[in-house]
C-alpha positions in Angstrom: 33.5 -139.7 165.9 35.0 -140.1 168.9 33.5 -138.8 172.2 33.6 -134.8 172.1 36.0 -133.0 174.1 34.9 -129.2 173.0 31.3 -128.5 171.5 31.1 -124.8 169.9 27.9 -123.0 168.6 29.2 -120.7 165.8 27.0 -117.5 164.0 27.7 -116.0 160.8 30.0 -117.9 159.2 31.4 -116.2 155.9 33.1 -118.4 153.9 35.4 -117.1 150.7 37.2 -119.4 148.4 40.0 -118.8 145.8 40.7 -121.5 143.0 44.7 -122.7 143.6 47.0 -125.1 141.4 47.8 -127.6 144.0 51.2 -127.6 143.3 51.7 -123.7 144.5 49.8 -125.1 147.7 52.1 -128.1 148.1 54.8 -126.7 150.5 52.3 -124.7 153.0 50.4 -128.4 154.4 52.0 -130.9 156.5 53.6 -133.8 155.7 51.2 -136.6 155.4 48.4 -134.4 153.4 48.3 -133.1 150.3 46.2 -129.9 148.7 42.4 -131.1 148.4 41.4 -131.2 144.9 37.8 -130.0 144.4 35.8 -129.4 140.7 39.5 -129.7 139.7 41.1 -127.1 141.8 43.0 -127.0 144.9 41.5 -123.7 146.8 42.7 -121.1 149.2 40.1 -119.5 151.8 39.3 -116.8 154.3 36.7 -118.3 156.7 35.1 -115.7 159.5 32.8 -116.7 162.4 31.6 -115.5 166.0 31.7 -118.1 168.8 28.8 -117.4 171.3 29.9 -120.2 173.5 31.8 -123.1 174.2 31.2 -126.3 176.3 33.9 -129.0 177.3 32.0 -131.7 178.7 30.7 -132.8 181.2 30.3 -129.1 181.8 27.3 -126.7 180.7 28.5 -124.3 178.0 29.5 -121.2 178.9 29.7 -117.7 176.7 32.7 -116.2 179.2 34.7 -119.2 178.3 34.3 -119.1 174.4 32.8 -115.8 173.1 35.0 -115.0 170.4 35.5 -113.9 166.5 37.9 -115.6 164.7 39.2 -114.9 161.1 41.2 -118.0 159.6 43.0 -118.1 156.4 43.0 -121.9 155.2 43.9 -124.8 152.7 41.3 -127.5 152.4 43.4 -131.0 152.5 43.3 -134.9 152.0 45.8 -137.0 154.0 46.8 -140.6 153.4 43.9 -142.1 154.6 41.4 -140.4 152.4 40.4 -137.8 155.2 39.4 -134.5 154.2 39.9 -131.6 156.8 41.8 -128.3 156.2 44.9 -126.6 157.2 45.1 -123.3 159.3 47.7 -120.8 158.3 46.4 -118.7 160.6 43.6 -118.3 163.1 43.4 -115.0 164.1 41.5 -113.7 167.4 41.5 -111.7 170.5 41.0 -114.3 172.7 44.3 -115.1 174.6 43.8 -118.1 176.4 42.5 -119.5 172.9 45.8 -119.1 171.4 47.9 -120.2 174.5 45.6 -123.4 174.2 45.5 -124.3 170.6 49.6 -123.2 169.8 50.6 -125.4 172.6 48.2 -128.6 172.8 47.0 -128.4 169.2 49.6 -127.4 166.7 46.8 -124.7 165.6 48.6 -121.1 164.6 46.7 -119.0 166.3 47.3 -115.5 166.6 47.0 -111.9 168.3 44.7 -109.7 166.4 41.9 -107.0 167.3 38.7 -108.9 165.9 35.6 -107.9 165.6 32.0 -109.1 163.5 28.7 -107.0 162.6 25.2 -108.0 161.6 23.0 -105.8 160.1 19.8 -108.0 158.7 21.7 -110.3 156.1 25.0 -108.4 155.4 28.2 -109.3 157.6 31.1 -107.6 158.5 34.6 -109.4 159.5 37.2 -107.7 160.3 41.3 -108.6 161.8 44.0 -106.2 162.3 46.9 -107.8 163.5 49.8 -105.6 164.8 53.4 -108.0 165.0 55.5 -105.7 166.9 52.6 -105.4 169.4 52.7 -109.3 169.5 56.7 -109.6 169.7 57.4 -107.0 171.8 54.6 -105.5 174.1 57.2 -104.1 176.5 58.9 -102.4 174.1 55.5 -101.4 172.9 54.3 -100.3 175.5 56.9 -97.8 176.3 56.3 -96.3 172.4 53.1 -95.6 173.2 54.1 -93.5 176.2 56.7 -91.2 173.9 53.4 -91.0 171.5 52.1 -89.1 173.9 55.1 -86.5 173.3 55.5 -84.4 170.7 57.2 -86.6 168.5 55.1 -89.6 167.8 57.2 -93.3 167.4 57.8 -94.6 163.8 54.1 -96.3 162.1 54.8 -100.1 163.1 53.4 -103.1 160.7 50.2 -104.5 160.8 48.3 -107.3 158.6 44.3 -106.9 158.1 41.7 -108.0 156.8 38.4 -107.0 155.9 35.3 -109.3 154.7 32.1 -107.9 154.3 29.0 -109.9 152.1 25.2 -109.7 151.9 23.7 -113.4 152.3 21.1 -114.5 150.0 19.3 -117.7 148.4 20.0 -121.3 149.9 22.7 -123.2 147.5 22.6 -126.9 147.4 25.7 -128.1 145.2 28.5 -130.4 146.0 30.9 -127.9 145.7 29.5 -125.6 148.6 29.0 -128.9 150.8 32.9 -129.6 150.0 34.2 -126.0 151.0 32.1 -125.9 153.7 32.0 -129.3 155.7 35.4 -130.3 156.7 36.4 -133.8 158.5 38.5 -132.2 160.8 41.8 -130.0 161.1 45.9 -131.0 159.9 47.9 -129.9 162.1 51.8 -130.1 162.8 52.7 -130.7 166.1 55.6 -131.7 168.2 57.5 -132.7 164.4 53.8 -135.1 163.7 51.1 -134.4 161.9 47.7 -134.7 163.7 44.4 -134.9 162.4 41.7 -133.4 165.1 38.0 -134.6 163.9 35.3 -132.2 164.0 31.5 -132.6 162.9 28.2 -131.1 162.7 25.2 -131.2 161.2 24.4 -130.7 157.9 24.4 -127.6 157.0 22.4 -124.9 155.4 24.6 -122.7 153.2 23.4 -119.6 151.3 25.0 -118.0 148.5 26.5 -114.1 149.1 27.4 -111.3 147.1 30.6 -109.4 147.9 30.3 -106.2 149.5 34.4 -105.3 150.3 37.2 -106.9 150.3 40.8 -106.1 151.6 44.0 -106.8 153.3 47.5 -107.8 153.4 46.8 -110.8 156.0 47.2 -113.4 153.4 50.6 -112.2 152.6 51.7 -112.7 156.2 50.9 -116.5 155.9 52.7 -116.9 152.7 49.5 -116.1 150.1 50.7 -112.9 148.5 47.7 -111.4 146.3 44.6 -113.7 147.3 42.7 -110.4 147.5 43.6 -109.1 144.2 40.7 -110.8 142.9 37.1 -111.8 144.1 36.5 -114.7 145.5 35.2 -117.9 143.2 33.4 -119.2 145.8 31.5 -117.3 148.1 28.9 -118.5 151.0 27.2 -118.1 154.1 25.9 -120.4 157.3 24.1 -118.2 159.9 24.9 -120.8 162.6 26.0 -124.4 163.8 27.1 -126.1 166.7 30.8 -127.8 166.2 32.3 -130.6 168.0 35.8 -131.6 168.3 37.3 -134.7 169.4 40.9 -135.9 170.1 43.0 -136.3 167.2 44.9 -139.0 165.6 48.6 -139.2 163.9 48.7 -138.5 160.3 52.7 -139.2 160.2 
């Protein structure tokens, strides 16, 4: 790996994964990849994690600068050179500068959404709601919210959630869980290329979880109608890691 340019410590990381035919997954990556076949299944998941802090070296890391939640709804993907990462088709978060940064220098879709994550002993709670007119139009939207303070409340506006919420349990050791959970890097299109941004960590110790809820309409925003019909065929859990990024490279 190249020399780091961001180094992230992440906590309570829920990890959710659907069994896909590749070929329904083929149009959503960039060119250059292709949908990662695992125990003979392309797969489709919801990833959820809290960023305590964030460090771009040289400098110390710092929780003001990268305290976050994110909820990400992702393909895992092989590119032309045998590299295994996984494309975003969305990232969403709070955290403005996050998504100024990673739309315009990274190619990552990141966006707007109230996000927030709970603890309580070994169960998690992840949840988005994303709100699109808010996004599009926040000066028309601001100016509904002053006529909802008259009598006659504006029209209910769209929104995309999502709601995650699984009690950890016994260590699991299989290939499978080390495939859907340790990822080479991210694909990413950007500026008409695709790029391959490496990231690493160390290995990692994944549990097993049992489902607890489940809902939301944010996969069919990102063109994955009906991922939570069903539960999840791979469900896990990493309390924490630390995650390094560094520069990426052209796919195609």
């Amino acid at each position: 790996m190249h020399r780091p340019v961001a180094v992230h410590a992440w906590e309570d990381i829920v990890f959710a994964h659907w069994r896909r035919d590749p070929a329904s997954l083929a149009r959503l990556v960039p060119r250059g990849t292709r949908p990662d076949v695992v125990d003979g299944s392309a797969w489709v998941g919801l990833t959820a994690y809290v960023f305590r802090e964030t460090a771009v070296p040289p400098f110390p890391p710092s929780r003001r600068l990268g305290s976050m939640t994110e909820v990400t709804i992702e393909i895992p993907t092989v590119d032309t050179r045998g590299r295994h990462g996984i494309v975003y088709r969305t990232v969403d978060t709070g955290h403005v500068p996050a998504i100024v940064a990673a739309n315009t220098l990274l190619g990552v879709p990141y966006t707007f959404s109230h996000v927030r994550a709970t603890r309580r002993g070994d169960t998690l709670d992840h949840r988005s709601v994303r709100h699109p007119a808010r996004a599009a139009h926040p000066v028309r939207w601001a100016r509904e919210l002053v006529r909802a303070r008259q009598p006659s409340p504006p029209r209910p506006r769209p929104r995309h959630d999502a709601v995650v919420r699984v009690t950890a349990g016994e260590v699991v050791d299989t290939p499978l869980a080390a495939a859907l959970t340790t990822r080479a890097g991210i694909h990413a299109r950007h500026l008409a290329q695709t790029l391959f941004w490496q990231r690493q960590h160390a290995p990692l110790t994944v549990r097993a979880a049992r489902l607890e809820r489940l809902e939301g309409d944010l996969p069919d925003a990102v063109g994955l109608p009906g991922l939570f019909d069903r539960e999840p065929d791979s469900l896990l859990v990493v309390d924490a890691t630390t995650v390094r990024y560094a520069w990426g490279e052209v796919v195609r």
